[in-house]
C-alpha positions as CSV (number, residue, x, y, z in Angstrom):
1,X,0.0,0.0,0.0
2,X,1.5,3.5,-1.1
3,X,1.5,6.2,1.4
4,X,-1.5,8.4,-0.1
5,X,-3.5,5.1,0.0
6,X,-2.1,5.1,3.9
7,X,-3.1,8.1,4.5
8,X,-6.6,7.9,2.5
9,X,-7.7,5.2,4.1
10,X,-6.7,7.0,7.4
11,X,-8.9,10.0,6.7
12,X,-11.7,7.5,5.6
13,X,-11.4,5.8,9.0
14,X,-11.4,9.3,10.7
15,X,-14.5,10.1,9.2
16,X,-15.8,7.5,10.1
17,X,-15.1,7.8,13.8
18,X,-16.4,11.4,13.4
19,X,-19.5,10.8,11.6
20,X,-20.1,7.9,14.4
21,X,-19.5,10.7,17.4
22,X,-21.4,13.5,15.4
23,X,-24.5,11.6,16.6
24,X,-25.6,12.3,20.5
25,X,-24.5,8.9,22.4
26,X,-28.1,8.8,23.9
27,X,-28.3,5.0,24.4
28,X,-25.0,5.1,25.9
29,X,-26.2,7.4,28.5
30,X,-29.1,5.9,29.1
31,X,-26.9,2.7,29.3
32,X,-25.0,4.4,32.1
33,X,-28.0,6.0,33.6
34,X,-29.2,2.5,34.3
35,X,-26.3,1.1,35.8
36,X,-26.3,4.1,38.4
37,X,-30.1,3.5,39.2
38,X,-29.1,-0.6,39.6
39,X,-26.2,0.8,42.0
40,X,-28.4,2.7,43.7
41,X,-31.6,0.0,44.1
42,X,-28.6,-2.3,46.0
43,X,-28.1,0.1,48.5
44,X,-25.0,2.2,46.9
45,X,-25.5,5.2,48.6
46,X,-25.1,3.8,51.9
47,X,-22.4,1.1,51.0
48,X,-20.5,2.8,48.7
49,X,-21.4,6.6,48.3
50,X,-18.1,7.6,47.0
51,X,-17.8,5.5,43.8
52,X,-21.7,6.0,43.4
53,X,-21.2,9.8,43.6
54,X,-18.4,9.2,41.2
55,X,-20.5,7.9,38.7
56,X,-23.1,10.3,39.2
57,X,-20.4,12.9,38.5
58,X,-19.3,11.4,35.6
59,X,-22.6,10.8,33.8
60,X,-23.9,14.0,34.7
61,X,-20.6,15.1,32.8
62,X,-21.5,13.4,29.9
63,X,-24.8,14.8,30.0
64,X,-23.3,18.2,29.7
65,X,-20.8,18.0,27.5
66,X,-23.7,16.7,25.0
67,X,-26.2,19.5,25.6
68,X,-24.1,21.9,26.3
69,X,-20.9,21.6,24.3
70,X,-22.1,18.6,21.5
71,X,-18.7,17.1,22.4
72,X,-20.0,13.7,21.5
73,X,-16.3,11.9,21.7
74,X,-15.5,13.5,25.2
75,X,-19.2,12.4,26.5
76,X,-18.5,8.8,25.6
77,X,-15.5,8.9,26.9
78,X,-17.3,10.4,30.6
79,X,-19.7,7.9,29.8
80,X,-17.7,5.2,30.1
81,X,-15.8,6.5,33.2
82,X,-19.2,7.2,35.4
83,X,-20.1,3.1,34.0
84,X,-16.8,1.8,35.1
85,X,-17.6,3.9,38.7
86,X,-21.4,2.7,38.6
87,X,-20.4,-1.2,38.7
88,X,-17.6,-0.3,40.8
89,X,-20.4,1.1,43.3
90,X,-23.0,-1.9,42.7
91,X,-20.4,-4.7,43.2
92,X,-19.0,-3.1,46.3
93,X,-22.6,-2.1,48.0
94,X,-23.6,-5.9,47.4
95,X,-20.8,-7.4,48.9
96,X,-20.9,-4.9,51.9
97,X,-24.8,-5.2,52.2
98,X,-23.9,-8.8,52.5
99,X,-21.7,-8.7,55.1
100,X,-23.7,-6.6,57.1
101,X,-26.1,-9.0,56.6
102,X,-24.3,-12.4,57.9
103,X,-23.1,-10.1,60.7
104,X,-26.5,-9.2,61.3
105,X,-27.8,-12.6,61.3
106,X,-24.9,-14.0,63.6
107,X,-25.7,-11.1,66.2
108,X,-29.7,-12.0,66.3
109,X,-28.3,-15.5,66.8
110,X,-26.8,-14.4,69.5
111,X,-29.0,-12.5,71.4
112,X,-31.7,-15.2,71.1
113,X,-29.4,-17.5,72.4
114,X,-28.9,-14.9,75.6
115,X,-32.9,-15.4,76.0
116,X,-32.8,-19.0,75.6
117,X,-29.8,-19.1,78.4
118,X,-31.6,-16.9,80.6
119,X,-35.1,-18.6,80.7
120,X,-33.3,-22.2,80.5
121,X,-31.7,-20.9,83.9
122,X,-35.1,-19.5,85.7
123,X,-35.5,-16.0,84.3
124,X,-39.1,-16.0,84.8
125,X,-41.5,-14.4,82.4
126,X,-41.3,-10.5,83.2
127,X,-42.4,-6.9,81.6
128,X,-38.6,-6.7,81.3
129,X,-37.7,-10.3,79.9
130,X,-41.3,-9.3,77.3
131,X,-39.3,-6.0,76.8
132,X,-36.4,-8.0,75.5
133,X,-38.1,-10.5,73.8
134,X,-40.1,-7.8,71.9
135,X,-36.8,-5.6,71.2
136,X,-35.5,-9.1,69.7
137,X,-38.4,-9.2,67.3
138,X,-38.5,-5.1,66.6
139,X,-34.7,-5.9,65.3
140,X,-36.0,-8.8,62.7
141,X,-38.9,-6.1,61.9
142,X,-36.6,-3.6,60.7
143,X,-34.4,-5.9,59.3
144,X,-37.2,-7.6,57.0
145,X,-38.2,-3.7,55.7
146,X,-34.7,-4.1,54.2
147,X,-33.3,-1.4,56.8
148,X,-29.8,-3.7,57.7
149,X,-27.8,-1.1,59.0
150,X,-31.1,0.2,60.9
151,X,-30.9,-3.7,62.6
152,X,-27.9,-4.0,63.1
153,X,-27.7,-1.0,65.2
154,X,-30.7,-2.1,67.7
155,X,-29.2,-5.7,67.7
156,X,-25.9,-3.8,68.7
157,X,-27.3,-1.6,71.4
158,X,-29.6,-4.3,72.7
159,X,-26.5,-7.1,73.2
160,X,-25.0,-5.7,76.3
161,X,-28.2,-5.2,78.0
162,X,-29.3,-9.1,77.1
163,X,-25.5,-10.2,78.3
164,X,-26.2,-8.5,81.6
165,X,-29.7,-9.9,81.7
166,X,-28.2,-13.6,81.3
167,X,-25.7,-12.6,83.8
168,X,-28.2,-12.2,86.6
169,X,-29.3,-16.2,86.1
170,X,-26.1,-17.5,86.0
């Protein structure tokens, strides 16, 4: 191939890539758009706000440079950072929902074990031992509304009361 031919087919190829980016990327973006919503329905602003806000950023970047600027090539190229941020932001929030979840379930475990001990050794039924037994079931409540961090916080502040509850039968 000579080097005008080279350089033809070059341009051609250039034109191409224009002519493809002279068109708003509008699926992509609404492509991205999704993934940030998906991020967001696992629970990526609480587990992972950063790298959802990052995403966020970056398609509302995109979004810009499109209305504003019609800087199609430099959208895409947003585009594709805010989608790399938005899985980033749905794979972490599931795996950290999930182990606030197995910690969760280990620490209601726990404290219904406390009541089992407790009864099992004489702790007879009592407005305080019903208290317990009802803040033990408020915990599974919240948890079940999808609230995890919610429950894991009662089941937290609850454990050291039950532990010196148990304590008293021993």
């Amino acid at each position: 191939m000579t080097r005008g031919r080279l350089t033809a087919t070059a341009t051609a190829l250039g034109l191409v890539v224009a002519a493809a980016c002279a068109q708003p990327p509008t699926k992509e973006l609404a492509l991205v758009g999704e993934r940030v919503e998906a991020a967001k329905r696992v629970g990526a602003e609480l587990f992972a706000p950063e790298l959802l806000a990052q995403a966020e950023a970056g398609l509302a970047q995109a979004e810009r440079l499109v209305e504003t600027e019609h800087a199609h090539r430099e959208a895409l190229r947003a585009a594709s950072e805010a989608s790399l941020a938005a899985e980033d932001a749905l794979r972490s929030a599931e795996s950290t929902r999930a182990a606030v979840e197995r910690k969760l379930d280990y620490l209601r475990a726990e404290l219904d074990a406390l009541l089992e001990i407790a009864v099992s050794r004489g702790a007879e039924e009592s407005d305080e031992l019903r208290a317990l037994r009802e803040r033990c079931a408020h915990v599974g409540t919240v948890a079940a509304s999808g609230d995890v961090l919610g429950a894991l916080g009662e089941a937290t502040a609850l454990k050291p009361e039950l532990l010196a509850f148990e304590r008293r039968y021993r």
